[in-house]
C-alpha positions as CSV (number, residue, x, y, z in Angstrom):
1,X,23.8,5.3,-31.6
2,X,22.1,2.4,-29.7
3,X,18.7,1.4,-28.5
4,X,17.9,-0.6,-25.5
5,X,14.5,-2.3,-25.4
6,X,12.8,-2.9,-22.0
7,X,9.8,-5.4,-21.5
8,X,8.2,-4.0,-18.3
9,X,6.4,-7.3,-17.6
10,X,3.2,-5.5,-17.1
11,X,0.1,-7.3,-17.5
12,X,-2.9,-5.3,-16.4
13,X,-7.0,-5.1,-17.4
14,X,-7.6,-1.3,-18.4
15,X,-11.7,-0.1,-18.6
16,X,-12.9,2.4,-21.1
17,X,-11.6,5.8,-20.0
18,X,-9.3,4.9,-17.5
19,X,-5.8,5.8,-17.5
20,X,-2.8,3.9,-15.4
21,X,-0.1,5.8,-14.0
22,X,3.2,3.9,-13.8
23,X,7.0,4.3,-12.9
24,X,10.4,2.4,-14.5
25,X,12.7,3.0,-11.3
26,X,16.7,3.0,-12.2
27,X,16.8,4.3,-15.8
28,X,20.1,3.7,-17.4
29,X,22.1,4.9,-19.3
30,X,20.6,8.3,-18.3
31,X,21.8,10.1,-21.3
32,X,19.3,8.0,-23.3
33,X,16.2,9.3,-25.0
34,X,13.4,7.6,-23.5
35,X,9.7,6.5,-25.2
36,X,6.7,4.0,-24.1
37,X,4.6,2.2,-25.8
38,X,1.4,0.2,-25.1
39,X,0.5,-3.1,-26.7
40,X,-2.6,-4.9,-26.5
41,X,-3.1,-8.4,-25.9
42,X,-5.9,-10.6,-28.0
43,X,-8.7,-11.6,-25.6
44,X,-11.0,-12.9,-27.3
45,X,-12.2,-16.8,-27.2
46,X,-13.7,-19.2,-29.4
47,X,-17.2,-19.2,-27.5
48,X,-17.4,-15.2,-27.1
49,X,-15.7,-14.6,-31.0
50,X,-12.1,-13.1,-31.4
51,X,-13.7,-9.8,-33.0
52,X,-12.4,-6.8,-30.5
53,X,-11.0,-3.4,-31.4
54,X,-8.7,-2.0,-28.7
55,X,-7.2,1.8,-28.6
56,X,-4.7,2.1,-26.2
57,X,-2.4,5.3,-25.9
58,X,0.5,6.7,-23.6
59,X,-0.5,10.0,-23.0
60,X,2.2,11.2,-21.0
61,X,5.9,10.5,-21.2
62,X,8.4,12.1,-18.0
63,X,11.4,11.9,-16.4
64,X,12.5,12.6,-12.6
65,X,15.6,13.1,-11.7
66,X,16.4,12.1,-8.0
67,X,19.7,13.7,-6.3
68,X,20.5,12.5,-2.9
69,X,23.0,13.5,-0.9
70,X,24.5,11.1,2.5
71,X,26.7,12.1,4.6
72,X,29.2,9.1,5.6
73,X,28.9,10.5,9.4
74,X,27.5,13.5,11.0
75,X,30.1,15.5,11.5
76,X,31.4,14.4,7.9
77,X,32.6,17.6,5.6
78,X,31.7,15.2,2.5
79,X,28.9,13.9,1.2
80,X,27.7,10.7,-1.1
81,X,25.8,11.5,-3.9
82,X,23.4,8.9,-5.2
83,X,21.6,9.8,-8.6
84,X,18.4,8.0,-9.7
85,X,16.9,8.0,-12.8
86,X,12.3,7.5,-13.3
87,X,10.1,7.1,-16.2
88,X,6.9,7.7,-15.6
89,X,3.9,7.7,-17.8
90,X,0.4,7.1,-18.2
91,X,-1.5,4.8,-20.7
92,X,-5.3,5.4,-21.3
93,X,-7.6,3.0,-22.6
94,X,-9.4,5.6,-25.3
95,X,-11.6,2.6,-26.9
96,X,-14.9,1.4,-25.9
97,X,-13.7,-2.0,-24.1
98,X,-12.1,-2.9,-21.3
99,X,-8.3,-4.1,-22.7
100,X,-5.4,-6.1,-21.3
101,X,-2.0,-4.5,-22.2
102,X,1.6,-4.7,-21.7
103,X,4.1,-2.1,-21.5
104,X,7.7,-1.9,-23.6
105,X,10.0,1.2,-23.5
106,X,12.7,2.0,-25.3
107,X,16.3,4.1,-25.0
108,X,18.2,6.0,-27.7
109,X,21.4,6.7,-26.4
């Protein structure tokens, strides 16, 4: 068994209550189990104070499978098969300040 750790590169404000919906295009290997996780980033500064609480959670974890088929020509009696892999999911700010996160997955496989 492996795991393969992504860093997303995400760096995005959340408010209270808000939830952001987003997509890992190209998922491989696909016969990986797949999780999210949401970590915050410290913003607090020496004139405001460094005392924050922040409560972030991925509240939905999916996969789409996307099988397209391309015929080389018209008239062709085969076809090309192209298979994509997504991971979507959603991460909700469910703490009382607005938050700056990042976004790491991970794949079992």
């Amino acid at each position: 068994m492996a795991v393969k750790f992504i860093n997303t590169k995400i760096d995005a404000w959340i408010e209270p209550g808000q939830t952001h919906n987003w997509v890992y295009n190209n998922a491989a290997p696909r016969e990986a189990v797949w999780s999210a996780q949401a970590v915050p980033f410290s913003t607090g500064d020496s004139t405001k104070g460094f005392a924050e609480v922040v409560e972030l959670e991925v509240t939905r974890v999916w996969r789409k499978l996307i099988v397209t088929e391309k015929k080389p020509y018209p008239q062709s009696q085969t076809v090309d098969v192209t298979i994509e892999d997504e991971i979507h999911y959603h991460v909700k700010n469910i703490g009382t300040q607005k938050s700056r996160y990042t976004v790491y997955l991970s794949a079992i496989y």
